[in-house]
C-alpha positions in Angstrom: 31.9 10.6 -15.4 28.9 8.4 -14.0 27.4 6.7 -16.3 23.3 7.0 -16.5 21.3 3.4 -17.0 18.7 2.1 -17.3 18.3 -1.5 -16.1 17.2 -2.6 -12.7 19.2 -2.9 -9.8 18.5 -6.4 -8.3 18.6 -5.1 -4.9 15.9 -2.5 -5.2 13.1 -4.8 -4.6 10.3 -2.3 -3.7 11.2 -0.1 -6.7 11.1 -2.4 -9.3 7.7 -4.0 -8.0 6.3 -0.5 -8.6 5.9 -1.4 -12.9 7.2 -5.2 -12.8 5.0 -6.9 -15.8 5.4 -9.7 -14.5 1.6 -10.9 -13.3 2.9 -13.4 -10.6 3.1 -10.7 -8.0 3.3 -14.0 -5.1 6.1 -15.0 -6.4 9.3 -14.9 -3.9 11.3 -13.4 -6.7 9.1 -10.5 -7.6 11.1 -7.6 -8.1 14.2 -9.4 -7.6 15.1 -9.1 -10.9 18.3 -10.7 -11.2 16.7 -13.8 -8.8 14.1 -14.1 -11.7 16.2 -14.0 -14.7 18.5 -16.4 -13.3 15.3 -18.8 -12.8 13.6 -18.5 -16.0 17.1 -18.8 -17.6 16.9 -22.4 -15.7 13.8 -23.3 -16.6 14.5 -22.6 -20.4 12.0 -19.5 -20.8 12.1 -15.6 -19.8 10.1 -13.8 -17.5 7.6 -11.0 -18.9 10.0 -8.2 -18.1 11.9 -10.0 -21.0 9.3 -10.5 -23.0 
């Protein structure tokens, strides 16, 4: 049985930068979502799709 979800694939970069909150939309790592977690995660904060 597949399973249905709902969070973001990383790889689907054009798809999730369709409703991305995030307001940086220069930012190399828009829509990459995994790519932006991991940074914020670094930095100590979250990104706005967190938020």
């Amino acid at each position: 049985m597949k399973q249905t979800s709902t969070r973001r694939e990383c790889v689907n970069k054009y798809e999730n930068e369709q409703d991305c909150p995030c307001d940086e939309v220069d930012c190399e790592r828009h829509g990459i979502c995994c790519e932006c977690v991991r940074y914020h995660k670094q930095c100590g904060d979250k990104p706005a799709c967190l938020g």
